[in-house]
TORFI-439671 format. One line per field, with one value per residue (C-alpha): x negated, y, z negated; residue in one letter. Coordinates in nm, 4 decimals. Layout:
REM TORFI-439671
c1: c(X	...)
c2: c(Y	...)
c3: c(Z	...)
res: c(A	...)
***
This chain:
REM TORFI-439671
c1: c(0.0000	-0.1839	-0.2013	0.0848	0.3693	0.2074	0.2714	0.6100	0.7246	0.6405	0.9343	1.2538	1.5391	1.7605	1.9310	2.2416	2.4417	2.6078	2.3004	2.1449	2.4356	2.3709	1.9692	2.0286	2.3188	2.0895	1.8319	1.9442	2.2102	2.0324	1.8903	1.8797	2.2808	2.3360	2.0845	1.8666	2.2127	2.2393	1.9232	2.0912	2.3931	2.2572	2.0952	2.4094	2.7272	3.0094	2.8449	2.6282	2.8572	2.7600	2.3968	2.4369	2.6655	2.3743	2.1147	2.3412	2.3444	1.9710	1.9314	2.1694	1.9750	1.6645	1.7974	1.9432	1.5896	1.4818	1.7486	1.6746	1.3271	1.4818	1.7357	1.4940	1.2266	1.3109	1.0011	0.8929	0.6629	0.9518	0.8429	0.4883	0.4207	0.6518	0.3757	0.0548	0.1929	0.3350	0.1613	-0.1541	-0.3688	-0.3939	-0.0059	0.0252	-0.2184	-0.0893	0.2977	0.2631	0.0637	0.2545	0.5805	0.4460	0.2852	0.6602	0.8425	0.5555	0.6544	1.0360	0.9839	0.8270	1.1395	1.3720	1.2412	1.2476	1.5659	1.6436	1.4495	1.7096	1.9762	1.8792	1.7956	2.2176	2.2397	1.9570	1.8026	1.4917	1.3565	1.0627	1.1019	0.7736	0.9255	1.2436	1.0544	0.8014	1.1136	1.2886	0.9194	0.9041	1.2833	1.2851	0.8926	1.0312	1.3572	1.1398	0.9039	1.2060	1.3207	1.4459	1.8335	1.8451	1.7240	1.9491	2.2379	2.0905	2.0733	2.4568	2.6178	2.4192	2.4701	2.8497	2.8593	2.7954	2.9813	3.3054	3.2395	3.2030	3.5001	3.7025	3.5333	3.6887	4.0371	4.0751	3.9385	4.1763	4.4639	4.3451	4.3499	4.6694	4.8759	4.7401	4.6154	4.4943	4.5677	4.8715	5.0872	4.9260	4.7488	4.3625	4.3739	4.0894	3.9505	3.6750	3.4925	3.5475	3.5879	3.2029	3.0437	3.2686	3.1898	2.7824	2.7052	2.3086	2.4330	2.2865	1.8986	2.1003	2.1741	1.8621	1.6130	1.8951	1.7912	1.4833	1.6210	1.9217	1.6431	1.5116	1.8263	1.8460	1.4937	1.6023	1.8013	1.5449	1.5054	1.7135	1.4129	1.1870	1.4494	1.4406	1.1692	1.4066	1.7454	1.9100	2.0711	1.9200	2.0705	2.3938	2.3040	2.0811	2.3433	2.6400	2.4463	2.2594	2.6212	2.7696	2.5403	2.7058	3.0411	2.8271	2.7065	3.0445	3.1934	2.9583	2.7531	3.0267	3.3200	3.1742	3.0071	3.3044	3.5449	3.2435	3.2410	3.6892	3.7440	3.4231	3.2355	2.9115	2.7337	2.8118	2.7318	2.3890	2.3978	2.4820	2.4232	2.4731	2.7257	2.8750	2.9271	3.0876	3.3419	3.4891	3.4668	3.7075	3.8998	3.9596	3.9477	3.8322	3.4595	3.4349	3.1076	2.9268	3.0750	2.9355	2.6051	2.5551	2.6685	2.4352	2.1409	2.2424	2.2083	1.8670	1.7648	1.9208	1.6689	1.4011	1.4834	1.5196	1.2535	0.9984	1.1157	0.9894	0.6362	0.6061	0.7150	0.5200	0.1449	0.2427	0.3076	-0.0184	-0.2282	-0.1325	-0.2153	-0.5792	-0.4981	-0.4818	-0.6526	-0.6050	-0.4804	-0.1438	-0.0469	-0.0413	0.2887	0.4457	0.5773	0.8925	0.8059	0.7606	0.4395	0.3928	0.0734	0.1950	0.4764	0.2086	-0.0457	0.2706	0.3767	0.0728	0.0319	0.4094	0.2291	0.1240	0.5412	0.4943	0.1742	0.3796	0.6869	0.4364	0.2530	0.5065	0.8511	1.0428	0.8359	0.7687	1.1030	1.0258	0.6805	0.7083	1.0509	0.8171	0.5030	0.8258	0.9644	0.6566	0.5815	0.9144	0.9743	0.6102	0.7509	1.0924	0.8541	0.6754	0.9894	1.0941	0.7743	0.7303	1.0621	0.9494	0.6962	0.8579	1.1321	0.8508	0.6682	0.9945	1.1108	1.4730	1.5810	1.4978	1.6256	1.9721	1.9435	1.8927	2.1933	2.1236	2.0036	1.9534	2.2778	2.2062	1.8146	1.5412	1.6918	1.8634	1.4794	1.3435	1.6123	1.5325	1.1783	1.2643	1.4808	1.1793	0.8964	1.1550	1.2332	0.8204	0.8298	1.0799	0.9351	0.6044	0.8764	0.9806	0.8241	0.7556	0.8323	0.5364	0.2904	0.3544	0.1928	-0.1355	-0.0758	0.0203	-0.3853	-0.5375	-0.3291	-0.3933	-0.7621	-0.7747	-0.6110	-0.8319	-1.1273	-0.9720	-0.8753	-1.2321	-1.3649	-1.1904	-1.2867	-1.1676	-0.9612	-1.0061	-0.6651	-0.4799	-0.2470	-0.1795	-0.0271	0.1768	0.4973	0.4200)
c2: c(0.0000	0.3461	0.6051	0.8350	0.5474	0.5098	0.8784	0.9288	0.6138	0.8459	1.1336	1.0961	1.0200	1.2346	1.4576	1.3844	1.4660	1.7388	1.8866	1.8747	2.0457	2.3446	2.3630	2.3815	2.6551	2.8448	2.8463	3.0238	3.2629	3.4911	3.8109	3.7842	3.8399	3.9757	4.2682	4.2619	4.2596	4.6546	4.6878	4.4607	4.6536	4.9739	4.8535	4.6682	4.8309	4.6244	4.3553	4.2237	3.9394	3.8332	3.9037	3.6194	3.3914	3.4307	3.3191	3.0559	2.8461	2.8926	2.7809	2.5013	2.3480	2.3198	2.1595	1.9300	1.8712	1.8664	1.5949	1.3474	1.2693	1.2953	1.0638	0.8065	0.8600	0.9814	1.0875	1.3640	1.5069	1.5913	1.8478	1.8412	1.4775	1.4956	1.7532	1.5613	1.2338	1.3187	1.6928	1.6099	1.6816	2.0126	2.0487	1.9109	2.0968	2.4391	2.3492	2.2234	2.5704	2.8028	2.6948	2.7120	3.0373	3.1509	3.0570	3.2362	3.5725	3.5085	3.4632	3.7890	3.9281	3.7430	3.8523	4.2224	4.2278	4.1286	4.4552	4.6522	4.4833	4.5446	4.8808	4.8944	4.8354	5.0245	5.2924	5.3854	4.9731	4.9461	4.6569	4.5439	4.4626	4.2206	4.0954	3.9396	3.8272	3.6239	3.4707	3.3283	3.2321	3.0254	2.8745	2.7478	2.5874	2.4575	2.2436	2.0307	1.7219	1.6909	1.6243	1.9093	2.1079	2.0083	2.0683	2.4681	2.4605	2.3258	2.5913	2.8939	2.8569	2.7792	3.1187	3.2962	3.0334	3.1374	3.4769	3.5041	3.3051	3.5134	3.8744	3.6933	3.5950	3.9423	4.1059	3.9618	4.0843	4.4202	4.4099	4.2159	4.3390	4.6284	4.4139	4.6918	4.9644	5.0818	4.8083	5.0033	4.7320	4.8888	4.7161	4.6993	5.0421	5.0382	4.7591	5.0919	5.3890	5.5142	5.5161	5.1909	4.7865	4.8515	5.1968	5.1108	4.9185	4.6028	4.7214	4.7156	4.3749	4.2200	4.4559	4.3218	3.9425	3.9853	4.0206	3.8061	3.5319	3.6054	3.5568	3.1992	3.1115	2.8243	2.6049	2.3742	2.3340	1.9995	1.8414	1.9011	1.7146	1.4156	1.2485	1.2747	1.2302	0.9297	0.8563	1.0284	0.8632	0.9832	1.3507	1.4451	1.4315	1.5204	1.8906	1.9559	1.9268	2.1771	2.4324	2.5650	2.5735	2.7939	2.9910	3.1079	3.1409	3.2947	3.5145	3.5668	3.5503	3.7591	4.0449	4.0295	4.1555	4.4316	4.5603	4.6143	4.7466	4.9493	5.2134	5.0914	5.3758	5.3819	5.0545	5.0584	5.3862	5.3406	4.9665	4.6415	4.5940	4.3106	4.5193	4.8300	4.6019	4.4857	4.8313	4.9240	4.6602	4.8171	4.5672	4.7034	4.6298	4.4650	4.6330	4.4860	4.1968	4.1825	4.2807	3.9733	3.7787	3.9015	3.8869	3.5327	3.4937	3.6193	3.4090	3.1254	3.1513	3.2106	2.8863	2.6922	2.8330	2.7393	2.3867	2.4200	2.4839	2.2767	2.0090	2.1391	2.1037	1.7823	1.6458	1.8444	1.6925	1.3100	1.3818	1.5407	1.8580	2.0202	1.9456	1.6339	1.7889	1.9215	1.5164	1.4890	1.4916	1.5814	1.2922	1.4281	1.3626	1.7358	1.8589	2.1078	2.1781	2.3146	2.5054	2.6967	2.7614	2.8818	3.1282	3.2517	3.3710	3.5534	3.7664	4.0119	4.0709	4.2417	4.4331	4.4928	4.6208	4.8203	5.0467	5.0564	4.9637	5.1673	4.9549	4.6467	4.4636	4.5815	4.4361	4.1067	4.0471	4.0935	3.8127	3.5918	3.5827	3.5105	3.2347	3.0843	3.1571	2.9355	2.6173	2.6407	2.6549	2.3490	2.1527	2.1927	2.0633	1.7633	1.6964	1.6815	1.4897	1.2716	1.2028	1.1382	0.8851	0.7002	0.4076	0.5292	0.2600	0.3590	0.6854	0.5780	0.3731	0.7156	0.7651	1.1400	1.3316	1.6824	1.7751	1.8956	1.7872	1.8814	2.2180	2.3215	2.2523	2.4792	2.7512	2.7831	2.7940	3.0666	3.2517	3.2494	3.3967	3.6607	3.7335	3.7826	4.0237	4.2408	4.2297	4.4044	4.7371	4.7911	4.9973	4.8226	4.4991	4.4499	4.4737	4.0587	4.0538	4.1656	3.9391	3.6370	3.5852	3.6819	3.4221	3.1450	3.1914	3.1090	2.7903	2.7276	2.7721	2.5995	2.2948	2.2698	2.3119	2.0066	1.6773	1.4352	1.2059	0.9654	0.8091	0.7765	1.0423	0.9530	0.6394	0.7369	0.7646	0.5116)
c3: c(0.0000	0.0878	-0.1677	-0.0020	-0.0720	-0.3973	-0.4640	-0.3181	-0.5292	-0.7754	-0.6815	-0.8391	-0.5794	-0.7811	-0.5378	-0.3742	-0.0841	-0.3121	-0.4275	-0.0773	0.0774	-0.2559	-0.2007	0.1658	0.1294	-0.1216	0.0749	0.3676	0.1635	-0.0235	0.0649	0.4099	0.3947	0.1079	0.0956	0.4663	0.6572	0.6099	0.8378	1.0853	1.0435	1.1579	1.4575	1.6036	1.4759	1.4506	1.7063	1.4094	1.4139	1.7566	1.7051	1.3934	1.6604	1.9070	1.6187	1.4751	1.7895	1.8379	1.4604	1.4952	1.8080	1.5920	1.3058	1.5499	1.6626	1.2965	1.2046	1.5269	1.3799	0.9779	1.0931	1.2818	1.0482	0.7085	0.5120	0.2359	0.4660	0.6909	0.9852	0.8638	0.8779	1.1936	1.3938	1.1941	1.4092	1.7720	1.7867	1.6224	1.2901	1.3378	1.4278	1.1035	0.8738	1.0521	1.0440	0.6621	0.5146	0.7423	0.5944	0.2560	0.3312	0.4259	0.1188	-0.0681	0.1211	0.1361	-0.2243	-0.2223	-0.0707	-0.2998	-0.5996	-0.4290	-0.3917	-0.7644	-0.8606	-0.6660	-0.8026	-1.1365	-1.0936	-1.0235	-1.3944	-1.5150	-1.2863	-1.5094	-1.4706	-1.2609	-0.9887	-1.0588	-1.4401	-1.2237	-1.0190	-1.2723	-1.5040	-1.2001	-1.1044	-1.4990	-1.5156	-1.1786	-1.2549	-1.5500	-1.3949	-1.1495	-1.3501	-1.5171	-1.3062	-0.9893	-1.1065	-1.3323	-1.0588	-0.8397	-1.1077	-1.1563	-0.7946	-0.7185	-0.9377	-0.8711	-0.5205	-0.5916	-0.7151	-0.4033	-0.1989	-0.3716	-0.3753	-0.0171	0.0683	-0.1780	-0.0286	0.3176	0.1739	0.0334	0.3087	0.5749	0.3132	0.3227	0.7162	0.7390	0.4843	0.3027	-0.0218	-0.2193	0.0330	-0.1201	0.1326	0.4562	0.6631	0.7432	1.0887	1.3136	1.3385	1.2351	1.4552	1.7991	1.6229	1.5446	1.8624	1.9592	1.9376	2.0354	1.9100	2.0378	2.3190	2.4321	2.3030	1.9429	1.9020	2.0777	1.7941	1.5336	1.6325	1.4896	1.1242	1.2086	1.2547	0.9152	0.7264	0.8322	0.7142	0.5082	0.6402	0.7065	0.3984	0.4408	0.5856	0.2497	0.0335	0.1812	0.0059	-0.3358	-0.1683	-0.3022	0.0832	0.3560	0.6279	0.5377	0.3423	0.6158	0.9192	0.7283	0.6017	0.9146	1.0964	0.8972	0.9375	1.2561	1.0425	0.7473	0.9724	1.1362	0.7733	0.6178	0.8498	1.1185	0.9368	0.5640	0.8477	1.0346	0.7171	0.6163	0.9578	0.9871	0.6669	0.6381	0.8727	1.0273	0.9665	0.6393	0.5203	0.3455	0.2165	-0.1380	-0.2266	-0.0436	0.1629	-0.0360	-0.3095	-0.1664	0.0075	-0.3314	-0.4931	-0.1704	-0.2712	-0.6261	-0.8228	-1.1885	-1.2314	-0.8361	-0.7886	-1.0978	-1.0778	-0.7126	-0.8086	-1.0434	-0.7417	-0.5372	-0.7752	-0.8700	-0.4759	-0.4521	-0.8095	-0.6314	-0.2759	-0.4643	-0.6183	-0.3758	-0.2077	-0.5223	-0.4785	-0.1371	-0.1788	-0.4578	-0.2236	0.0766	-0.1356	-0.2652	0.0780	0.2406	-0.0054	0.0421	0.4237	0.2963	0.4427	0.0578	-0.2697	-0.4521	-0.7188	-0.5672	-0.5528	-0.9187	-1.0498	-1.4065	-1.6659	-1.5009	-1.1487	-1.0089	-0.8631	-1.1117	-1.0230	-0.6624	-0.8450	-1.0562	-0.7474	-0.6003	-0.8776	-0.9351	-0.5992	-0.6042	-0.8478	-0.5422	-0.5102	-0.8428	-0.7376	-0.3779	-0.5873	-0.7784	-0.5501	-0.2323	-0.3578	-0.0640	0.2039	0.0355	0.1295	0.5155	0.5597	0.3812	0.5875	0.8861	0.7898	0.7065	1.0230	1.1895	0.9672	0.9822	1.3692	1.3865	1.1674	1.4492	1.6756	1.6314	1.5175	1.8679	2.0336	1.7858	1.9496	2.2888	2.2227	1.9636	2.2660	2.5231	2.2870	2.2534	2.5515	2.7370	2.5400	2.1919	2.2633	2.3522	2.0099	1.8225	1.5716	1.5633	1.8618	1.9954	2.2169	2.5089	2.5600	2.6398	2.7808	2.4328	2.2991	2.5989	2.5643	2.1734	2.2255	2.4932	2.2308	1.9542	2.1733	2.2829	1.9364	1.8725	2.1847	2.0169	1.7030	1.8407	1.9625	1.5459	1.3032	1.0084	1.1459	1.4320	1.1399	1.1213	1.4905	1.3431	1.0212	1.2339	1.3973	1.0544	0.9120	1.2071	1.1944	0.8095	0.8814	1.1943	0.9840	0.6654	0.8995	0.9969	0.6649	0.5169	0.4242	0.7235	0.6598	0.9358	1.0866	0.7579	0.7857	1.1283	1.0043	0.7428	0.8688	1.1619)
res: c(X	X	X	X	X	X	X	X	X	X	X	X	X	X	X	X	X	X	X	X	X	X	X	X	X	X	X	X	X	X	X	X	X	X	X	X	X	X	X	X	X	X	X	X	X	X	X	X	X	X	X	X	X	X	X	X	X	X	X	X	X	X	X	X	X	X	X	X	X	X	X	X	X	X	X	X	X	X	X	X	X	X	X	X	X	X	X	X	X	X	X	X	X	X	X	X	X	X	X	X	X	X	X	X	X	X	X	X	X	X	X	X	X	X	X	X	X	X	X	X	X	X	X	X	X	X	X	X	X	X	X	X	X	X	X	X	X	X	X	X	X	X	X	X	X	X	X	X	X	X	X	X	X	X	X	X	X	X	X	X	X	X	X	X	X	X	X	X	X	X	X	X	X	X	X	X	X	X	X	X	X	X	X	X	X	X	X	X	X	X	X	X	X	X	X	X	X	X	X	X	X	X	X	X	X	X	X	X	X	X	X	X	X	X	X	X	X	X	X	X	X	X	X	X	X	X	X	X	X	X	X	X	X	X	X	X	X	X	X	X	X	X	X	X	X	X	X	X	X	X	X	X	X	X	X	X	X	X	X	X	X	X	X	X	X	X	X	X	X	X	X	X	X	X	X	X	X	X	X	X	X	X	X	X	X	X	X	X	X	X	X	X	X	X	X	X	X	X	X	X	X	X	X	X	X	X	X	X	X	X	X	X	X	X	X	X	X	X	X	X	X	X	X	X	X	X	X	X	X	X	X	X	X	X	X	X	X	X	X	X	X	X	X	X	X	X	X	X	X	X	X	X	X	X	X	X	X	X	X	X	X	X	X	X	X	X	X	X	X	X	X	X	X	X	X	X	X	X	X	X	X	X	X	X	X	X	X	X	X	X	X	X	X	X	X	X	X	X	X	X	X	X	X	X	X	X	X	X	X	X	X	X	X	X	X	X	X	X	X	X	X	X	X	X	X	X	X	X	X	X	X	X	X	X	X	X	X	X	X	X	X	X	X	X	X	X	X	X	X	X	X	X	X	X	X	X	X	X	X	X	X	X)
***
C-alpha cells in the first residue's frame, strides 16, 4: 500500500451529501454576492442578471468537466491529482498551489468584507481589528473534526440560503402586490428607467464578467471534499447538478429583485445591496438583521474556504509537491498543520486592511480571479486529455459526462482567456496581470527546486 492510501485512510469520511451540498453553497455565496455585486452593479445596470446567466453556464460546463473525472475517479486530490496524471507533474504541482494560493486571497477578501460589516455596527472599529477576530474564530472551527465542521458549515450557510429566498419571496410581493408599499405594486420600473436595461451598453456587461467570474470562485469546492465524503458517487453528481439551479436562484433571481425594486445607480452607495433592499422593505430592524446575514455569509466563505487549503497542502504533500509535514494529520483527522500555514499567511489581510482599507477589497478580488480563472482553466484541459486517454468505449461507459463535448470545454476555455483580456482594460483589477507571472515563476522555480519524486504520484490515482 503506498504512503498516500495510507494517509487518506487516515481522513474521516464524515461529510455527507447534506453537508457537501452546505460547504459547496458556502463556498461560492459569500462576498462575491453579497458585498462585490455593487461593483458589478454599476458597470451593467439592470443587465447584471444576464452578465451572472452568461457566467453561470460557463461555470456550470466546468464543473461538469470537474465531475466526469470525480465521478470516474473519485479521489482527495480531486483536480490536482486529476492535472498531476493526464496533464503532467507540473500540471499538477501548478494546479494544486494556485488553488491554494486563491483561497488564501479570497480569504483575504472574505475577511475584508467582515471589517465593513462590522464597521455597520460600530463605525470607530478598525477593519484590521475584524478581520483578525474572524481569522481566529474560523482557525479554531477549522481544527475540530471533519463532522463538526461540516455541522458549523450546514447551518451557517443555511442562514444565508433562507435569507435570500425570503429577500426573493418578499421582493416579488413588493413588485406584485405592493407588500410593504402601502398596497401600490412597485412594478418593473426600475430595470429601464435610469439610462434603460444597459445603461453602459454592451462594453457594461462584458467589464462586469470579470467580477461576475469572481463571485463563483467556489463552487469547485465539491471536488476538495471528496476524499471525506461518506458517498461520492452519489453527493458528487447530485451537487454539481444543482449548481445551474443555485445559480439562477440565487444570483439571477436575488439580483433580479435588487435591480426592480431598487435604482441601479443607487445601489452601493450606502451599504450592500442586500441590506438596503430589506430596509425598503420596512421591516423594523431589516437592515441589521441583514447585516448579520451578510457577515455570517462572509464568516461562512471564509470557512469553507480554510477547509480548502487545509485540504489542498495535505493532498500536495502526499504527491511530494509540498513538505512532509502538511500530511500529518491531528488525533482528530484534520491537517492542522496546513490550516495553521494557512492562517498565518491571512495575516497580510490584516496588514492589507491596515494600511489601504479603501483599495484592499479591489486588488485582492483581482489576484483571485486570476488564480481561480487558472484552476478552471486546467480543469478543462485535464478533461481533454482525460477524454482522449480514454477508448470510445470507456467513454460511452462514463456515468457522468460533460454535455455537449469537447466544444462546451473549448467555448469555456474561450470565455476564460476573454475574461483575462478584459481584465487588463480595469483599473484596479489588471494589477492581477502583473501578479499572475510573478506568481507562475515562483512555482516554476519551486517545482524545480523540489525533491523528485520519481513516478509515484503519477500512479496514485491510476
Amino acid at each position: 500500500m503506498s504512503q498516500q492510501s495510507l494517509n487518506e485512510e487516515k481522513l474521516q469520511k464524515g461529510l455527507s451529501e447534506r453537508h457537501i451540498q452546505m460547504i459547496s453553497l458556502g463556498g461560492a455565496i459569500g462576498v462575491g454576492l453579497f458585498y462585490g455585486s455593487a461593483t458589478t452593479i454599476k458597470m451593467a445596470g439592470p443587465a447584471i442578471s444576464l452578465s451572472y446567466l452568461i457566467g453561470g453556464i460557463i461555470i456550470f460546463f466546468i464543473m461538469r468537466a470537474l465531475g466526469e473525472m470525480a465521478v470516474a475517479e473519485p479521489v482527495s486530490g480531486s483536480f490536482s491529482a486529476y492535472a498531476n496524471k493526464y496533464v503532467g507533474p507540473f500540471a499538477g504541482y501548478l494546479t494544486g498551489w494556485t488553488y491554494w494560493f486563491m483561497w488564501v486571497v479570497v480569504g483575504m477578501a472574505e475577511i475584508t468584507a467582515v471589517g465593513h460589516y462590522i464597521n455597520y455596527w460600530f463605525p470607530s472599529v478598525p477593519t484590521w481589528v475584524s478581520a483578525l477576530g474572524a481569522l481566529l474564530l474560523m482557525t479554531a472551527v477549522n481544527l475540530i473534526n471533519v463532522k463538526a465542521f461540516g455541522e458549523f458549515e450546514f447551518w451557517f450557510a443555511l442562514i444565508k440560503v433562507v435569507t435570500i429566498i425570503g429577500m426573493i419571496i418578499a421582493g416579488l410581493l413588493m413588485i406584485f402586490f405592493g407588500f410593504g408599499n402601502g398596497g401600490q405594486p412597485i412594478g418593473f420600473d426600475n430595470l429601464w428607467a435610469h439610462g434603460g436595461f444597459m445603461p453602459n451598453g454592451i462594453t457594461g456587461i462584458l467589464f462586469s464578467l470579470v467580477m461576475v467570474m469572481f463571485s463563483f470562485g467556489g463552487v469547485e469546492l465539491i471536488g476538495i471534499t471528496a476524499g471525506e465524503a461518506k458517498d461520492p458517487q452519489k453527493s458528487i453528481p447530485n451537487a454539481i447538478n444543482k449548481v445551474i439551479w443555485r445559480i439562477l436562484i440565487f444570483y439571477v433571481g436575488a439580483l433580479s429583485v435588487i435591480m426592480i425594486l431598487y435604482p441601479w445607480n443607487e445601489v452601493g452607495e450606502n451599504g450592500s445591496p442586500f441590506v438596503l433592499v430589506y430596509d425598503k422593505i420596512g421591516i423594523p430592524a431589516a437592515a441589521t438583521i441583514i447585516n448579520f446575514v451578510v457577515l455570517s455569509a462572509a464568516l461562512s466563505a471564509f470557512n469553507s474556504g480554510l477547509f480548502s487549503t487545509g485540504r489542498m497542502l495535505y493532498n500536495l504533500s502526499l504527491q511530494n509537491n509540498a513538505p512532509k509535514i502538511f500530511s500529518k494529520l491531528s488525533k482528530s483527522g484534520t491537517p492542522n498543520i496546513g490550516i495553521l500555514f494557512s492562517s498565518f499567511l491571512l495575516l497580510i489581510a490584516v496588514f492589507l486592511n491596515y494600511i489601504v482599507p479603501e483599495k484592499v477589497f479591489t486588488y485582492i478580488s483581482a489576484v483571485a480571479t486570476v488564480a481561480v480563472i487558472t484552476s478552471w482553466t486546467i480543469i478543462l484541459i485535464t478533461q481533454l486529455k482525460f477524454r482522449k486517454a480514454k477508448t470510445k468505449q470507456e467513454v460511452d461507459q462514463l456515468t457522468f459526462k460533460l454535455p455537449f463535448a469537447p466544444y462546451s470545454a473549448y467555448i469555456s476555455l474561450a470565455f476564460l482567456a476573454f475574461v483575462v483580456v478584459m481584465m487588463g482594460f480595469i483599473d484596479g483589477v489588471n494589477i492581477a496581470l502583473v501578479v499572475a507571472p510573478v506568481w507562475f515563476g515562483i512555482l516554476f522555480m519551486g517545482y524545480k527546486m523540489r525533491k523528485p519524486a520519481g513516478t509515484e504520484s503519477r500512479k496514485s490515482i491510476g
